[in-house]
C-alpha positions as protocol buffer text, in pm:
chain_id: "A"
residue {
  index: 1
  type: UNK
  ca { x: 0 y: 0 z: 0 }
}
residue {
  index: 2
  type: UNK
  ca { x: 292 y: 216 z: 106 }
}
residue {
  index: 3
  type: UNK
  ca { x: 389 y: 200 z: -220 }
}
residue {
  index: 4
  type: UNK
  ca { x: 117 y: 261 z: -402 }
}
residue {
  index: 5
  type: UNK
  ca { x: 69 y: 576 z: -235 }
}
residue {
  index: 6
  type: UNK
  ca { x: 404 y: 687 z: -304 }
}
residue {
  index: 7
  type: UNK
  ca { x: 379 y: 660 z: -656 }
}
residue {
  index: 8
  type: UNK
  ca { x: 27 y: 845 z: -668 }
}
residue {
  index: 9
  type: UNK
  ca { x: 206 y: 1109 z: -506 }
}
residue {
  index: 10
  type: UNK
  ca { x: 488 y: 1112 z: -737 }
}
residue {
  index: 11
  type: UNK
  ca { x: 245 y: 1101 z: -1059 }
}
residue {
  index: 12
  type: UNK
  ca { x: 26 y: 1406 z: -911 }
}
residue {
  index: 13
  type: UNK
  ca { x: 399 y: 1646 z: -932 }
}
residue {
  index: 14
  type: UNK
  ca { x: 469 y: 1432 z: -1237 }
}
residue {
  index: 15
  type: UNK
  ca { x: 146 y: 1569 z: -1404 }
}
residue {
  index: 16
  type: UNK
  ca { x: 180 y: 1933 z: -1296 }
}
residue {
  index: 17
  type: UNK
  ca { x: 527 y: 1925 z: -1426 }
}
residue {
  index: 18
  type: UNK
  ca { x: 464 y: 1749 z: -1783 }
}
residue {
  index: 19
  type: UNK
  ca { x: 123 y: 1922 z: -1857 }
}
residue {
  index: 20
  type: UNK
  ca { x: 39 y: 2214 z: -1567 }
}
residue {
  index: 21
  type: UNK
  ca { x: 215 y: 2501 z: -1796 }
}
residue {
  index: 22
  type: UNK
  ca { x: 9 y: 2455 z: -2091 }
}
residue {
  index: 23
  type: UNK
  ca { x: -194 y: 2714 z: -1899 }
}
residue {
  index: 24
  type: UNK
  ca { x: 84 y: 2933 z: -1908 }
}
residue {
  index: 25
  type: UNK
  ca { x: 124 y: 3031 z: -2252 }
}
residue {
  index: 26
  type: UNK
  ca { x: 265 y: 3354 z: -2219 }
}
residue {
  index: 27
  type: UNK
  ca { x: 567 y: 3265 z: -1982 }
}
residue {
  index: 28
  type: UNK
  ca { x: 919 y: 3170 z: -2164 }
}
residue {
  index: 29
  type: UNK
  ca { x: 979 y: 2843 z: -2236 }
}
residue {
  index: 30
  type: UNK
  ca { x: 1282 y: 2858 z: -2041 }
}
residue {
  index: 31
  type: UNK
  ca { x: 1100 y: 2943 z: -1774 }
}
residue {
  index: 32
  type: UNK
  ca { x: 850 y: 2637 z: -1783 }
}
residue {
  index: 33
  type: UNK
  ca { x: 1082 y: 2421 z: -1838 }
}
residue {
  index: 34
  type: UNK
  ca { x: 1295 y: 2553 z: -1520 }
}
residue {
  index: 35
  type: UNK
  ca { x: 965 y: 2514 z: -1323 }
}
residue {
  index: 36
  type: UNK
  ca { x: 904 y: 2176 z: -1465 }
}
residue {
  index: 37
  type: UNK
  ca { x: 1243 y: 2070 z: -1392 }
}
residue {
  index: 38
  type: UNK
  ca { x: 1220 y: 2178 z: -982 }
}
residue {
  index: 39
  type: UNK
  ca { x: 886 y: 2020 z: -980 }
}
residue {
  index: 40
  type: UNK
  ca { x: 991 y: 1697 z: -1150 }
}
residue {
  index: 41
  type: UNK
  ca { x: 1262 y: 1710 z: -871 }
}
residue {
  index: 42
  type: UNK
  ca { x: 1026 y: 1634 z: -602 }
}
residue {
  index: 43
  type: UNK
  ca { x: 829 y: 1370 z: -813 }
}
residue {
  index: 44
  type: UNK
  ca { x: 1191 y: 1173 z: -862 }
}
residue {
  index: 45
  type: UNK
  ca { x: 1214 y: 1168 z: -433 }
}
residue {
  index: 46
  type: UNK
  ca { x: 866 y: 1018 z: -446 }
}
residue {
  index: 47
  type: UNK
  ca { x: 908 y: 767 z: -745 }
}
residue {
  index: 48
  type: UNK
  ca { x: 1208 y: 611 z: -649 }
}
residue {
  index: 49
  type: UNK
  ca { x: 1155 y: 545 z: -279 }
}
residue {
  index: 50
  type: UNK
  ca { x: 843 y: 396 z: -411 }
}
residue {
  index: 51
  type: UNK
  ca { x: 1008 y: 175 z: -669 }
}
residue {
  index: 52
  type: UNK
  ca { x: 1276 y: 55 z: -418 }
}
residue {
  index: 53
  type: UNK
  ca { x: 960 y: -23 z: -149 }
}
residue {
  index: 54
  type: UNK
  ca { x: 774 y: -185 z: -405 }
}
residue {
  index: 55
  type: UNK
  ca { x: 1041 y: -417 z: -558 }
}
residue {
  index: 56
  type: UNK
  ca { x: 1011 y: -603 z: -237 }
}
residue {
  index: 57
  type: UNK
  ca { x: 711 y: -746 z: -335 }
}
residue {
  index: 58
  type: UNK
  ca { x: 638 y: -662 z: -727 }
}
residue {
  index: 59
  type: UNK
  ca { x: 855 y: -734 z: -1004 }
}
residue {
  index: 60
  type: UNK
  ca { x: 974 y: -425 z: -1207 }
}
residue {
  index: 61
  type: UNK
  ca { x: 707 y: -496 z: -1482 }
}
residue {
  index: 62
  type: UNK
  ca { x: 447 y: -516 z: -1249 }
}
residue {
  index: 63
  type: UNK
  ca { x: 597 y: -168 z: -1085 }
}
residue {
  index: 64
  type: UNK
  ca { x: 614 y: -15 z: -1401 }
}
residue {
  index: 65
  type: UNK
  ca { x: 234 y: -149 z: -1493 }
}
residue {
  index: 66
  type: UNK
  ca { x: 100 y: -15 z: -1128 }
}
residue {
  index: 67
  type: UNK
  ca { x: 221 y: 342 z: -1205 }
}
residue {
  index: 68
  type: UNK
  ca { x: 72 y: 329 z: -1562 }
}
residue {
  index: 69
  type: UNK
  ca { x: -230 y: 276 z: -1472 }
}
residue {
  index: 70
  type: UNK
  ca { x: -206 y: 483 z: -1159 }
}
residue {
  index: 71
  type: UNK
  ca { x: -59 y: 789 z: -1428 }
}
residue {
  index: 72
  type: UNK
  ca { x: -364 y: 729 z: -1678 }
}
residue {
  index: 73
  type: UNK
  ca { x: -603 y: 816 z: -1350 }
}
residue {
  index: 74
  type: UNK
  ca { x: -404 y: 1094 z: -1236 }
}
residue {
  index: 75
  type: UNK
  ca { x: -386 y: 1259 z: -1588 }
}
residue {
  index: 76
  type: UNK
  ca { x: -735 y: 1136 z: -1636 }
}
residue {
  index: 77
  type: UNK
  ca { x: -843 y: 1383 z: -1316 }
}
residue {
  index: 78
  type: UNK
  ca { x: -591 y: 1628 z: -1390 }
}
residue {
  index: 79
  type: UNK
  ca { x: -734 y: 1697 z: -1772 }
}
residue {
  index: 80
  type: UNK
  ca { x: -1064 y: 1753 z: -1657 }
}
residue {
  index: 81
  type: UNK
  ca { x: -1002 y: 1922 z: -1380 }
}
residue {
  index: 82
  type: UNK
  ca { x: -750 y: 2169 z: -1420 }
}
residue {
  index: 83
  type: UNK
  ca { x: -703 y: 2212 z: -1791 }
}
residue {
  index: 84
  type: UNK
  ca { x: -1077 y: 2167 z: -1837 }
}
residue {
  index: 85
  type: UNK
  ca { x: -1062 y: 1949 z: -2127 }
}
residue {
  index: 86
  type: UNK
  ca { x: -1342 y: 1659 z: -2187 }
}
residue {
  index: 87
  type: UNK
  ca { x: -1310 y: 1344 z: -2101 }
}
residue {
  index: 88
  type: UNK
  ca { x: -1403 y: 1168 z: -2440 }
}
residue {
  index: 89
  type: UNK
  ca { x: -1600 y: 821 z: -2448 }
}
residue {
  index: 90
  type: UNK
  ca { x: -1277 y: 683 z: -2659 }
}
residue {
  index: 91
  type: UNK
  ca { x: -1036 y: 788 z: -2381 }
}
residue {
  index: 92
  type: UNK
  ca { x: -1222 y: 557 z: -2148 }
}
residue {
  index: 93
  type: UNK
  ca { x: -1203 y: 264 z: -2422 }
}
residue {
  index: 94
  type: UNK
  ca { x: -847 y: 302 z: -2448 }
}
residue {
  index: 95
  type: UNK
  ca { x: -797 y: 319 z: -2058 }
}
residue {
  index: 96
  type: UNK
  ca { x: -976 y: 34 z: -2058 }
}
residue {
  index: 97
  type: UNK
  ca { x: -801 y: -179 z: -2295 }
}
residue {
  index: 98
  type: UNK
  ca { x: -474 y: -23 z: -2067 }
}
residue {
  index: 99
  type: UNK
  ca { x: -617 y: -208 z: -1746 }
}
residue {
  index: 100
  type: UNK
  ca { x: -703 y: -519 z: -1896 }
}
residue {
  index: 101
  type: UNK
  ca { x: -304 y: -523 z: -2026 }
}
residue {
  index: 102
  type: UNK
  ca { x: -222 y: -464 z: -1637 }
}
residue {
  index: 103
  type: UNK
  ca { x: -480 y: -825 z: -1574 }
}
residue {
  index: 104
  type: UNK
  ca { x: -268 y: -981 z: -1767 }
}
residue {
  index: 105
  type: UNK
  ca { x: 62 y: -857 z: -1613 }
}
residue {
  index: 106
  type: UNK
  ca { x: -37 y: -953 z: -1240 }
}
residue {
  index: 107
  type: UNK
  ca { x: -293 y: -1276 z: -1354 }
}
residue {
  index: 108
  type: UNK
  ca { x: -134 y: -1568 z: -1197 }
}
residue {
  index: 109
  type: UNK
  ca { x: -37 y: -1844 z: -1524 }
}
């Protein structure tokens, strides 16, 4: 769980920093990208105490599948939210097709 909640955590800073200054047009890029860069910084002390955590009981695949689809529901939240964008009926089918990928990464064969 620790984990888990770690890596929501780190994909909440690593939304703001990949997609939050699209509503800041108007600043440099150098700017954004400076700001993107500090606020990646604190997603990276989230991400990889979470990956070290979780490697005690997930493999990395399984890792890598859990923040995938823990990233699609951040961004997912984030779109809608704070860039007020809509969340299109295809979007959901493709999430969806997403999650059933992560079944099959954690189904026991």
């Amino acid at each position: 769980m620790k984990t888990i909640i770690l890596l929501t955590i780190s994909n909440i800073f690593m939304t703001v920093a990949w997609y939050g200054h699209l509503k800041f047009k108007h600043y440099a890029l150098w700017i954004v990208i400076l700001v993107s860069w500090l606020i990646a910084f604190a997603e990276y002390c989230f991400q990889v105490p979470a990956n070290r955590i979780g490697h005690a009981t997930f493999s990395a695949a399984q890792l890598k599948t859990i923040q995938e689809v823990i990233s699609l529901t951040v961004f997912a939240v984030f779109s809608v939210t704070y860039l007020k964008e809509d969340f299109k009926w295809n979007y959901l089918v493709g999430f969806v097709f997403i999650i059933l990928g992560a079944w099959f990464v954690f189904k026991k064969w």
